[in-house]
RODO-2510 file (C-alpha; in nm, 4 decimals, decimal comma):
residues 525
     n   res          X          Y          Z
     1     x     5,9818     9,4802     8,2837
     2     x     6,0647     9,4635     8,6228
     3     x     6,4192     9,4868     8,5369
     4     x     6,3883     9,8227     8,3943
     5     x     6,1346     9,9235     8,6908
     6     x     6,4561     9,8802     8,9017
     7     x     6,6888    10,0098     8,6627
     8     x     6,4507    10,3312     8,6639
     9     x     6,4225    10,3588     9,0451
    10     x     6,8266    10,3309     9,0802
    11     x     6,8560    10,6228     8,7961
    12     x     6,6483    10,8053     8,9748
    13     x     6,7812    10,8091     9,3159
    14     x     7,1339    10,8649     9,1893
    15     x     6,9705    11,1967     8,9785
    16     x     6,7989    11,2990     9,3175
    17     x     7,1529    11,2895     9,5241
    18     x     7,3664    11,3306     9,2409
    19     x     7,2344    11,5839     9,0150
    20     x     7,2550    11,4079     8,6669
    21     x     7,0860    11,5971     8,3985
    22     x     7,0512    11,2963     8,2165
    23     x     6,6705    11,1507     8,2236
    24     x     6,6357    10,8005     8,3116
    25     x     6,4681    10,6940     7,9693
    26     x     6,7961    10,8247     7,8096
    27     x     6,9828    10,5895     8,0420
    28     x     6,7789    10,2616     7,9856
    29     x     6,8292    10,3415     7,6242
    30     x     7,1977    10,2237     7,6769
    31     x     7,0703     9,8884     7,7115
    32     x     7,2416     9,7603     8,0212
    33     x     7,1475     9,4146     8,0241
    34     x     7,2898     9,3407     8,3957
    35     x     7,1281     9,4553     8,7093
    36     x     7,1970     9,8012     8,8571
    37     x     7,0779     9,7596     9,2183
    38     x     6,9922     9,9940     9,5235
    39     x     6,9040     9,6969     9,7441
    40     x     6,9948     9,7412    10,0582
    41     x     7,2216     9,4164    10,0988
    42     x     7,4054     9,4831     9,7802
    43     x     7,4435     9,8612     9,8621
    44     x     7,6023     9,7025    10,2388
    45     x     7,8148     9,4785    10,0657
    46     x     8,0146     9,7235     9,8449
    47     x     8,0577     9,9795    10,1641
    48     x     8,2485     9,7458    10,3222
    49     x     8,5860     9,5531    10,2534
    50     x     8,8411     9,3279    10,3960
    51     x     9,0513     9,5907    10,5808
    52     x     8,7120     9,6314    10,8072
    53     x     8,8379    10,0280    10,8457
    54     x     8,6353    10,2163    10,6110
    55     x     8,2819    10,1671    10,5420
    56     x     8,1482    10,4402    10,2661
    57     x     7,8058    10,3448    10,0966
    58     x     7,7603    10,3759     9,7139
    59     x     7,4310    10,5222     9,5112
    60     x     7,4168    10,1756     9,3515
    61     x     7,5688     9,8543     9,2599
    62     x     7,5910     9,7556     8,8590
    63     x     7,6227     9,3540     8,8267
    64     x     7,7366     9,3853     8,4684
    65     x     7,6639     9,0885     8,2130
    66     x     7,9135     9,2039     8,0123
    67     x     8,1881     9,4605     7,9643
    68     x     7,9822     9,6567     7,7514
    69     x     7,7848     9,7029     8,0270
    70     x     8,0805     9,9019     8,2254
    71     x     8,1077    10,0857     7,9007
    72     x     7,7729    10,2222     7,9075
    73     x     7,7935    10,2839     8,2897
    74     x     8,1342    10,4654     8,2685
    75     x     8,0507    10,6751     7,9479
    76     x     7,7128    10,8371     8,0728
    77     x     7,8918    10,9114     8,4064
    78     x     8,1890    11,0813     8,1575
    79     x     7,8908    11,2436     7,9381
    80     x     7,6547    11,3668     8,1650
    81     x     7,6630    11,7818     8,2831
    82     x     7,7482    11,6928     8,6468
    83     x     7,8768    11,3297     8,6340
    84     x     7,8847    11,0694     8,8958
    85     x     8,1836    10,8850     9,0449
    86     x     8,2813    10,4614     8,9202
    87     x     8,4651    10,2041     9,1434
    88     x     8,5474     9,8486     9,0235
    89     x     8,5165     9,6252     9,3058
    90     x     8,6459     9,2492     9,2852
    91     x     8,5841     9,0052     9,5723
    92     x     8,6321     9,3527     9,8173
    93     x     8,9795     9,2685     9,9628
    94     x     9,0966     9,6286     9,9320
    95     x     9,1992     9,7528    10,3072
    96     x     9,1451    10,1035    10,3099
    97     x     8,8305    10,1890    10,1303
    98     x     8,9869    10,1814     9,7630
    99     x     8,7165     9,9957     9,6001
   100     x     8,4323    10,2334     9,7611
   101     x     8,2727    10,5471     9,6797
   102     x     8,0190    10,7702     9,8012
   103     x     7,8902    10,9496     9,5073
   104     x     7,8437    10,7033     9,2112
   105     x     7,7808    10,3330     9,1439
   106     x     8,0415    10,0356     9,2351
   107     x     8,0384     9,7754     9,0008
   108     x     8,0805     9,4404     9,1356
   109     x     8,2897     9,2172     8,8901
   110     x     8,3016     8,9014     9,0718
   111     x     8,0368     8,6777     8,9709
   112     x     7,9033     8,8636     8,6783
   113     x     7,5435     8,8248     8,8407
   114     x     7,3500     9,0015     8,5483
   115     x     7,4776     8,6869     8,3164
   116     x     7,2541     8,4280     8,2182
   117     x     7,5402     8,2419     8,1179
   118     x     7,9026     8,3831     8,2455
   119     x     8,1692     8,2436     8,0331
   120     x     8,4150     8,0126     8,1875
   121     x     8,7868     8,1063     8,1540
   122     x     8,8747     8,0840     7,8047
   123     x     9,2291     7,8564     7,7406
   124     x     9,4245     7,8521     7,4476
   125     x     9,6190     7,5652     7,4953
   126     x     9,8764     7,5898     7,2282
   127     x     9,9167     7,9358     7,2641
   128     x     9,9787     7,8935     7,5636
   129     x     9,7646     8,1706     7,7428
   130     x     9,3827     8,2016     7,9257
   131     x     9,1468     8,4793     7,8678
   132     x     8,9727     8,5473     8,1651
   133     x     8,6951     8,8265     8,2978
   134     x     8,8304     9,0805     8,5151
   135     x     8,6354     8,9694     8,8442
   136     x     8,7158     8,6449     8,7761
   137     x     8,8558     8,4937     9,0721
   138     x     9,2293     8,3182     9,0485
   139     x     9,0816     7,9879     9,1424
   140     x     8,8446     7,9621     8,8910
   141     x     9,1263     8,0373     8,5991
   142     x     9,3764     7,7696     8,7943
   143     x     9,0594     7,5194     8,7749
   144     x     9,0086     7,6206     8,4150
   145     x     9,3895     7,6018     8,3163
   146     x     9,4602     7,2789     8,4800
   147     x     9,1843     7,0946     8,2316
   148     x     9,4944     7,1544     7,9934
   149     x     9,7709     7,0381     8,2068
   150     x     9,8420     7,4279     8,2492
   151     x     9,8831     7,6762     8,4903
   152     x     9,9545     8,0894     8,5476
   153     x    10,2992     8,1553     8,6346
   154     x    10,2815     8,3767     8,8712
   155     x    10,0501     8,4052     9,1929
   156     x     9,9617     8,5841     9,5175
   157     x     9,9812     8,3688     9,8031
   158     x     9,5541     8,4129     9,7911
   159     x     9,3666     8,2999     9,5061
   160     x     9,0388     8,4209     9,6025
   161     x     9,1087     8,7377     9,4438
   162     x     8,9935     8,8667     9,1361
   163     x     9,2352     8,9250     8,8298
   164     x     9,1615     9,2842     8,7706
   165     x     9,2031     9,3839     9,1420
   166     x     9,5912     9,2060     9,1374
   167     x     9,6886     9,2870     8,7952
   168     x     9,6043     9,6703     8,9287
   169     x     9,8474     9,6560     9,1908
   170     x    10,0909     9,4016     9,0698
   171     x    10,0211     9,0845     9,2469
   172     x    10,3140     8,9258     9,4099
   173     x    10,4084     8,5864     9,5403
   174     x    10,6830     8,3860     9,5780
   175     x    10,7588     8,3163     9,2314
   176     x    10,8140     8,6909     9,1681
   177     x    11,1803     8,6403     9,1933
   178     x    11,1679     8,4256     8,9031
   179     x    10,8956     8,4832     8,6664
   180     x    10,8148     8,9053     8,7821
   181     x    10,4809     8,9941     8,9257
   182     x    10,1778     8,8684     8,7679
   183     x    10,1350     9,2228     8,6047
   184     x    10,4731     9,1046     8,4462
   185     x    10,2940     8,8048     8,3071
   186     x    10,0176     8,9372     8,1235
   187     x     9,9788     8,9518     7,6930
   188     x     9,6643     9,1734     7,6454
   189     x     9,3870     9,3432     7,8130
   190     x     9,1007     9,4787     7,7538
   191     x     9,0257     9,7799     7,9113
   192     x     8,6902    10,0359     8,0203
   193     x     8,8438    10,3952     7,9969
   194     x     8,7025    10,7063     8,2287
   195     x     8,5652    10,8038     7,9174
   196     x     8,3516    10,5028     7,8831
   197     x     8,5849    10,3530     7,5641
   198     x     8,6163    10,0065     7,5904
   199     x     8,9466     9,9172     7,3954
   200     x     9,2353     9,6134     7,4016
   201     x     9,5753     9,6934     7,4522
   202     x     9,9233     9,5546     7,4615
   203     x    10,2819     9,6217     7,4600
   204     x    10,2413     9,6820     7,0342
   205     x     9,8285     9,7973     7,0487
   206     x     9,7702    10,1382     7,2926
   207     x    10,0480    10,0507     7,4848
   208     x    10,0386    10,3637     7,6427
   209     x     9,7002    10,2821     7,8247
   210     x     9,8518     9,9221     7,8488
   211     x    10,1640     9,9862     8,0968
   212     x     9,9462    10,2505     8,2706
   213     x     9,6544     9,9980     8,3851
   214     x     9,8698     9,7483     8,4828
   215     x     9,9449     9,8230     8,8531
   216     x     9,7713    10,1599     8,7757
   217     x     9,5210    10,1306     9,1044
   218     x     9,2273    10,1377     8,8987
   219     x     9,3103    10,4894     8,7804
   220     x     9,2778    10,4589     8,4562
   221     x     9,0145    10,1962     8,3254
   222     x     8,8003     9,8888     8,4850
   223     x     9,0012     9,5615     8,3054
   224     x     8,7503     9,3425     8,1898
   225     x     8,9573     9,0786     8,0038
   226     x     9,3013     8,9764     8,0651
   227     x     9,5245     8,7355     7,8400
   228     x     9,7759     8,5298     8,1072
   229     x    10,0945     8,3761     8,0274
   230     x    10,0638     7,9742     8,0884
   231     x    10,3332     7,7164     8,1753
   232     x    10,3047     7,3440     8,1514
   233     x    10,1377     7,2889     8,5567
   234     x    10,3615     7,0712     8,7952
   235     x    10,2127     6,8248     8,9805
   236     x    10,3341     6,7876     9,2810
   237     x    10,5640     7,0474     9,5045
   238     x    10,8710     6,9580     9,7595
   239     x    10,7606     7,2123    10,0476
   240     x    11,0540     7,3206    10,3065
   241     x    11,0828     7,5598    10,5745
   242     x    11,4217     7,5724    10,7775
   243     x    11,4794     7,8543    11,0798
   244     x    11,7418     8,1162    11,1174
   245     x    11,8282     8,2977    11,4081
   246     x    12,0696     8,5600    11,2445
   247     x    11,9019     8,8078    11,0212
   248     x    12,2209     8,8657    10,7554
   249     x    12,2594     8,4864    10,6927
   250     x    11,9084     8,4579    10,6341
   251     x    11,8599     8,7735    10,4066
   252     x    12,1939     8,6573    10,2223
   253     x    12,0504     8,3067    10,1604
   254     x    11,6947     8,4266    10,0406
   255     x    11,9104     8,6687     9,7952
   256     x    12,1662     8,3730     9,7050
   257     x    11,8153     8,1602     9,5814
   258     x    11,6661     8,4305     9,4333
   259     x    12,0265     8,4699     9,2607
   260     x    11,9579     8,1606     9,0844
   261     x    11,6338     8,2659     8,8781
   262     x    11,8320     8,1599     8,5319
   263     x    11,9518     7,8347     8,6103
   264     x    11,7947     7,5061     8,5111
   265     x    11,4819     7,4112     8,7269
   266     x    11,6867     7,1582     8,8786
   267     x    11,9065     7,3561     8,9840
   268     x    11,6677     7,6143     9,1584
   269     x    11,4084     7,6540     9,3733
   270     x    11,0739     7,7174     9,2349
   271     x    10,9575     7,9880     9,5211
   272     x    11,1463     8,1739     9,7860
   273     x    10,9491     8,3141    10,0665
   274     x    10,9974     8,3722    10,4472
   275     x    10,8435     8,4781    10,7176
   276     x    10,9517     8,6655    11,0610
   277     x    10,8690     8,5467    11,4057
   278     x    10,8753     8,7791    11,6687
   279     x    10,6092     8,6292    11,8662
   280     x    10,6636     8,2831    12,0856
   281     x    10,2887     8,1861    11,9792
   282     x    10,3023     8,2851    11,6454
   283     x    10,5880     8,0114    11,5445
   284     x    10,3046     7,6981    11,5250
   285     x    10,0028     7,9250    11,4631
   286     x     9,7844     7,8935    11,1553
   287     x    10,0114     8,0230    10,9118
   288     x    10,3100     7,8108    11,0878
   289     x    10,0994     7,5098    11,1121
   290     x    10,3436     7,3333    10,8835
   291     x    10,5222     7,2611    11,2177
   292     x    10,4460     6,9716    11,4571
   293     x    10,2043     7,0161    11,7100
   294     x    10,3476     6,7301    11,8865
   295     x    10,6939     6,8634    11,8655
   296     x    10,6829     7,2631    11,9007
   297     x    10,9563     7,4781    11,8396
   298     x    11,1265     7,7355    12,0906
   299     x    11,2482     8,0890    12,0068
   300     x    11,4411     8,0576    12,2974
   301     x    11,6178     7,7097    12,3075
   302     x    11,7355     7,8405    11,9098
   303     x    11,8970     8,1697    12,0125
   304     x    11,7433     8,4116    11,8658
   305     x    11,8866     8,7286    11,8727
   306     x    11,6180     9,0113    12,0152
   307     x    11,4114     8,6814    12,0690
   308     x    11,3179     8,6550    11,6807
   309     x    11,3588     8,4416    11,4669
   310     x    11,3316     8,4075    11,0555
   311     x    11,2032     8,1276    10,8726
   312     x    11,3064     8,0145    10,4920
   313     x    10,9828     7,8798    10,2525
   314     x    11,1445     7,7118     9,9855
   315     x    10,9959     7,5002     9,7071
   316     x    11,0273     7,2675     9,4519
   317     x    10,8252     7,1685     9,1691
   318     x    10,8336     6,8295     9,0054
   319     x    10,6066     6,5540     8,8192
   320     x    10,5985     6,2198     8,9106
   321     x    10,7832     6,0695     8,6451
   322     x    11,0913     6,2857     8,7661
   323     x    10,9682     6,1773     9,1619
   324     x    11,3565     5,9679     9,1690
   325     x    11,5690     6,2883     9,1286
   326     x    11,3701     6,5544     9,3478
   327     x    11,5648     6,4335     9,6941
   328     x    11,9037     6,4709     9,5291
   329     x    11,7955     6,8199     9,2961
   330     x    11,6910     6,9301     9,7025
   331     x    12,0072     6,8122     9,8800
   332     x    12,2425     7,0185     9,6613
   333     x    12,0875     7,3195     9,7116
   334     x    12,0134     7,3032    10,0467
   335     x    12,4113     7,2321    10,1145
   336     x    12,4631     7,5830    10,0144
   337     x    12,2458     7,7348    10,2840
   338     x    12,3384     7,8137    10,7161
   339     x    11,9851     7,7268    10,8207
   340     x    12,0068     7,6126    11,2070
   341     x    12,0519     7,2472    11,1884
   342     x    11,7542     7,0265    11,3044
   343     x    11,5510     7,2739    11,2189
   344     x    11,4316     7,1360    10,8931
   345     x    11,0335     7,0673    10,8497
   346     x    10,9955     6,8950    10,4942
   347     x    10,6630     6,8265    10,3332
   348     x    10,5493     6,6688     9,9544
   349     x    10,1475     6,8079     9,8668
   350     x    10,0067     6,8270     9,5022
   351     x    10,0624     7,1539     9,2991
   352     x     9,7058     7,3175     9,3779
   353     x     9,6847     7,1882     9,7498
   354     x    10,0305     7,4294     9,7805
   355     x     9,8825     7,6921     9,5667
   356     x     9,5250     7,6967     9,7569
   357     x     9,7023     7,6666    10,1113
   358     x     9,5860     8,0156    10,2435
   359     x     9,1981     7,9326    10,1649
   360     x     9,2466     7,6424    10,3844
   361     x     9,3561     7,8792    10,7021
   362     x     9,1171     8,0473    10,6158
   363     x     8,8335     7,8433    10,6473
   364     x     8,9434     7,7226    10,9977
   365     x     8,9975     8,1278    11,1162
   366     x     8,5727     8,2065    10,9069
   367     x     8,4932     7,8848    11,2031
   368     x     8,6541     8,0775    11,4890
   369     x     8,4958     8,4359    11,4181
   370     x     8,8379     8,5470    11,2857
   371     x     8,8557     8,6357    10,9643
   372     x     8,5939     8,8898    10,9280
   373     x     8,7999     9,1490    11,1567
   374     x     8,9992     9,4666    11,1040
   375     x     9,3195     9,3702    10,9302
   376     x     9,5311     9,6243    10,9519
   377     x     9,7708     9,5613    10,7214
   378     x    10,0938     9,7274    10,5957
   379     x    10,2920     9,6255    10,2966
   380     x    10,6278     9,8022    10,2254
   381     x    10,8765     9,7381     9,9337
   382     x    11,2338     9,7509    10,1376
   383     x    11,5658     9,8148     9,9489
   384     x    11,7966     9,5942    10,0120
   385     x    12,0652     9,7868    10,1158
   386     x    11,8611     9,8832    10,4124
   387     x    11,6853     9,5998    10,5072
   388     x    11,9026     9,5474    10,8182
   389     x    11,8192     9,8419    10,9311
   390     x    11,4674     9,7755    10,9200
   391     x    11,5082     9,4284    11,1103
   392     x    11,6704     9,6416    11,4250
   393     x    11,4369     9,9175    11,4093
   394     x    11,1029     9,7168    11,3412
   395     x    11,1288     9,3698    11,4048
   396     x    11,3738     9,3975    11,6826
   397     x    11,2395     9,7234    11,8071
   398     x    10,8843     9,8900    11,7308
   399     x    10,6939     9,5338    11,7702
   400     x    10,8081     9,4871    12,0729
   401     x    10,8393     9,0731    12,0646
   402     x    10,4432     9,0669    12,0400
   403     x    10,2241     9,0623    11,7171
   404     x     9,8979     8,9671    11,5850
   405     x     9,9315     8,8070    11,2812
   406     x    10,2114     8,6836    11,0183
   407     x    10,5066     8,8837    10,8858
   408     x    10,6265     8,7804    10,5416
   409     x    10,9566     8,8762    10,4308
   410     x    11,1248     8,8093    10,0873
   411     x    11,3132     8,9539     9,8304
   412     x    11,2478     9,0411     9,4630
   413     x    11,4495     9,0669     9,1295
   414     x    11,4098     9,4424     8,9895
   415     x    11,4528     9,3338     8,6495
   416     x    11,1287     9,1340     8,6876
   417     x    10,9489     9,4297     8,6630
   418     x    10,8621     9,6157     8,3600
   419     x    10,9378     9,9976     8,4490
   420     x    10,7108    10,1385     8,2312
   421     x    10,3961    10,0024     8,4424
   422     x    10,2452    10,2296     8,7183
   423     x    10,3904    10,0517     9,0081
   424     x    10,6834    10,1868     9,1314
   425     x    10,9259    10,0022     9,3517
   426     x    11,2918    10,1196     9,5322
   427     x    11,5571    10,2158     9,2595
   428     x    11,7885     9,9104     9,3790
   429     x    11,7959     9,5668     9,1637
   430     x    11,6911     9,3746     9,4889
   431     x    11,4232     9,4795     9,7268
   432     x    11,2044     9,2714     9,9477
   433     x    10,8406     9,3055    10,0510
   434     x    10,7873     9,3085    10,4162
   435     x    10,4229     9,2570    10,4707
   436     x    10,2171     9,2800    10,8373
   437     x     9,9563     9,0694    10,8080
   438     x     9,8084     9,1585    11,1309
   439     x     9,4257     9,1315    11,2517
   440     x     9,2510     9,3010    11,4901
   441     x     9,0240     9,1803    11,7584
   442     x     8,8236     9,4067    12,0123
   443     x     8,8256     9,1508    12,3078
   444     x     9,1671     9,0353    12,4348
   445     x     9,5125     9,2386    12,4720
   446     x     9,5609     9,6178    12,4070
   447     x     9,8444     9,5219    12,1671
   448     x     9,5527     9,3411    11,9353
   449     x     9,3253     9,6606    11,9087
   450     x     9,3088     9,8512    11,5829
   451     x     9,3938    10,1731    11,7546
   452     x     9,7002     9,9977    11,8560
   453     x     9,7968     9,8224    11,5533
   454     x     9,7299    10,1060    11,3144
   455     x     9,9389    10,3496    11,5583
   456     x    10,2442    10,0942    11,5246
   457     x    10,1858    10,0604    11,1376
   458     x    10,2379    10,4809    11,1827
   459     x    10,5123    10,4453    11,3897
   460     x    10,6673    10,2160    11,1309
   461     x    10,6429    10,4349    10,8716
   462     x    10,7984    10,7603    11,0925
   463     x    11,0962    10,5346    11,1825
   464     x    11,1746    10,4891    10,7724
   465     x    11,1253    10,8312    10,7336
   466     x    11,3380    10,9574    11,0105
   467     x    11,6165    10,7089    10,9108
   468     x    11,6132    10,7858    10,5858
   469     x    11,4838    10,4022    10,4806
   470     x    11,3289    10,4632    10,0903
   471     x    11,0345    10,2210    10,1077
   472     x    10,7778    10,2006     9,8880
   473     x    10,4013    10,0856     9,9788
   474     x    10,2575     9,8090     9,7909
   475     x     9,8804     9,8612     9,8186
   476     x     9,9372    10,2166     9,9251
   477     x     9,7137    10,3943    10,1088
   478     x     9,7191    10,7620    10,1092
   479     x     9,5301    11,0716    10,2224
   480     x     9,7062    11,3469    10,0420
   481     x     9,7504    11,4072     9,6923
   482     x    10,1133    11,5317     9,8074
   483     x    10,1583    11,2249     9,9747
   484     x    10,1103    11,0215     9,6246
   485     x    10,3150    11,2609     9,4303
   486     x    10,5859    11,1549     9,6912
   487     x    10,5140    10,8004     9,6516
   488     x    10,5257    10,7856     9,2961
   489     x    10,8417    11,0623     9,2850
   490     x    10,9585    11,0334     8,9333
   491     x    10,6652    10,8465     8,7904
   492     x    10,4205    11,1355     8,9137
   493     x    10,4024    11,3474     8,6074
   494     x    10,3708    11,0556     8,3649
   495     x    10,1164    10,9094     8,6163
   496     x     9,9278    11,2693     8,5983
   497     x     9,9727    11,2802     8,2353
   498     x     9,8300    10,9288     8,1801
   499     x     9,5311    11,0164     8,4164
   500     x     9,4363    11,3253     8,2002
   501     x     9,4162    11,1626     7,9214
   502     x     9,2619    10,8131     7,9939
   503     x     9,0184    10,9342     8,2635
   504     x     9,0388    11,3365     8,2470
   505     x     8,7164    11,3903     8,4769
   506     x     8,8754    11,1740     8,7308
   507     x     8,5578    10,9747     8,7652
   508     x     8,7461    10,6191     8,8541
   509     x     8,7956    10,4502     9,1616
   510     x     8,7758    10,7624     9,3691
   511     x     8,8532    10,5607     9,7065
   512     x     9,2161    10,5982     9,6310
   513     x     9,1939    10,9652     9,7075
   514     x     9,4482    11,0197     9,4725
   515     x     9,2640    11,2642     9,2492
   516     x     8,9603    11,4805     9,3428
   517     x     8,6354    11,4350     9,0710
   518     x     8,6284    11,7489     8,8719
   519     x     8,2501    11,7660     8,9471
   520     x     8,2779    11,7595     9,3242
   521     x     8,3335    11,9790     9,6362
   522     x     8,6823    11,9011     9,8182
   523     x     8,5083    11,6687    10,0894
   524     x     8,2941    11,4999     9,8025
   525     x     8,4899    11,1991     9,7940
***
């Protein structure tokens, strides 16, 4: 009863500022059995995100129990006269807003709340693939896989994320080069339409809804089950960094490794990453901690050109029956590399202590007051043929020897990516990310503000565009609907296309600002 009495007073509200026409008996008919909330706390918690920029307050929050619960949500928005706006949040690390919305409900997949008993990841272990809920969190399915000796293929660097929100951007790590995004990685879905149909797809079943959903920015329908590729789990990991101090030798080894994505596992590395260091303090900071304290490094006694310098992360799987032949499997590849000698940090950690690495900063930066600050971030897909370019007019020359957080730089194997997803990436077969993982903090330097840090992420962006550098965003944030017809160039009219017919009152995950509700004014959303 008093589920319903709150059900009732969140229908309401939402009919008072929204204008349903729908009465709230006809909604509690649809037999939501998870909690759609107005309290205050939840309401807070949805309005705000990990960027820390944009803070826009829903109607309500639906915990559903099930994903027949976002069904019923999502089709009376689609059926009512005026209608009423739908955002799938995860575990809120969106940075510009994408997961909010003013004018409708959020529903908050993580946790599954309104479950009495939320099903654990679901492993198929001679199939070789997990079925997990969309908010489910990466951890949880590693946790879950691992009972079978198993593991995903393909990661972000962050697994306290929730599979819906990467698989609708892409989710990239350093085993991209080898195995594609995550989104690359993925057998089935199931999938809540804008129209409120809840249906499972695949390349061979509604494949068309399928390739648009995955790295579709939520455009197109809530996922509430995904089916993930497995792979027998290593157990341990051979973890390497080595420096450079010229960008081209660096760039051409991280493109000679990624080179080697067919070749036996011995005779590759298992993920390529790297990381820019333009900053003297940032070289044994919390991301660089794999360095000695006791035996810091110096940009300057390296010579670093500009005063940066780039670092290789390299890795190498292996089990401990197979523990004899790692050093030698190592030695041969690193013999084909022009690292700065003595500059090799070397370190052996199980499988998931590698994998979960990030959570581990980040608990140290949540006991410092630092994580829960502005982060600013900027994420750009590079092509490779102008990559040096962007070293000399970003990392050389806009950030000035001084940032606030890491820079990760790696490249990418096009053919990892299926085309006919929504992402789209630079038309070259290589490209590398280049992600600015800054934060901002209101007390200490000017250079550490947002205002600052968000005027240099514009300034980065004018530089590609006045040079003519073709970069793509990856977790784009736009303000314009021009501006995403330009990003998505000659994936916009299938994009459109795909949006009319899977969510043609543009009802989902509004926060994008990529199309306007057809029920709203122009500053509605």
């Amino acid at each position: 009863m008093a589920t319903k009495l709150l059900v009732t007073f969140a229908i309401c509200r939402l009919i008072v500022t929204v204008g349903l026409t729908l009465n709230p008996t006809e909604l509690l008919r649809l037999g939501v059995d998870g909690q759609l909330s107005v309290d205050p706390a939840d309401v807070e918690s949805a309005s705000l995100d990990f960027g820390g920029v944009s803070r826009v307050e829903p109607m309500a929050v639906l915990h559903p129990a099930s994903a027949e619960d976002v069904a019923r949500l999502v089709r009376s928005a689609y059926e009512s006269a005026r209608g009423f706006t739908v955002s799938a949040r995860g575990h809120g690390h969106s940075i510009n807003g994408q997961a909010q919305t003013a004018n409708g409900v959020v529903v908050q997949m993580s946790g599954r709340l309104g479950s009495r008993n939320p099903e654990k990841p679901r492993v198929l272990e001679k199939m070789r693939y997990v079925d997990a809920w969309g908010g489910e969190l990466w951890i949880d399915v590693l946790r879950s896989t691992l009972e079978y000796g198993l593991a995903p293929k393909s990661w972000t660097d962050y697994l306290y994320l929730s599979v819906g929100g990467t698989l609708s951007n892409a989710g990239i790590s350093g085993q991209a080069f080898h195995h594609g995004p995550q989104i690359s990685n993925v057998y089935e879905l199931d999938v809540v339409t804008g129209k409120g149909e809840l249906l499972t797809c695949s390349q061979k079943q509604n494949s068309e809804l399928f390739h648009a959903v995955l790295g579709g920015l939520g455009q197109f329908g809530i996922i509430t089950r995904a089916r993930i590729a497995l792979e027998p789990a290593p157990q341990r990991v051979r973890w390497i960094r080595v420096l450079y101090s010229n960008f081209t030798t660096f760039t051409h080894d991280q493109e000679y490794l990624i080179s080697l994505h067919g070749q036996h596992s011995s005779q590759k590395f298992d993920y390529v990453e790297g990381f820019v260091i333009v900053d003297e303090g940032l070289i044994n900071n919390w991301r660089s901690s794999f360095f000695s304290p006791r035996n810091p490094v110096k940009i300057a006694s390296l010579g670093a050109s500009g005063g940066v310098l780039y670092c290789l992360e390299i890795t190498m799987n292996y089990h401990e029956s197979t523990a004899d032949t790692i050093d030698q499997e190592v030695e041969a590849l690193m013999q084909k590399l022009n690292f700065i000698p003595a500059t090799v940090f070397t370190t052996d950690l199980p499988y998931v202590d590698f994998l979960d690495r990030v959570h581990k900063a980040e608990l140290k930066l949540r006991s410092k007051g630092l994580w829960e600050v502005p982060h600013p971030w900027l994420n750009l897909f590079v092509p490779k043929s102008r990559i040096d370019d962007f070293d000399k007019g970003v990392f050389k020359g806009i950030l000035e020897n001084k940032t606030s957080g890491p820079i990760l730089i790696y490249p990418m194997n096009k053919n990892k990516w299926d085309e006919r997803s929504s992402v789209v990436v630079p038309d070259e077969d290589v490209f590398y990310l280049v992600a600015l993982l800054r934060s901002a903090l209101d007390k200490g330097e000017e250079t550490q503000t947002l205002e600052y840090l968000s005027d240099q992420n514009r300034q980065i962006l004018r530089f590609c565009d006045e040079a003519g550098i073709d970069v793509k965003q990856y977790l784009p944030h736009y303000t314009y609907e021009e501006e995403w017809v330009d990003h998505f160039g000659d994936k916009w009219a299938l994009f459109h296309q795909r949006k009319m017919e899977f969510d043609p009152r543009r009802i989902l995950t509004t926060g994008q600002r990529i199309f306007k509700p057809s029920f709203t004014s122009k500053t509605a959303y």
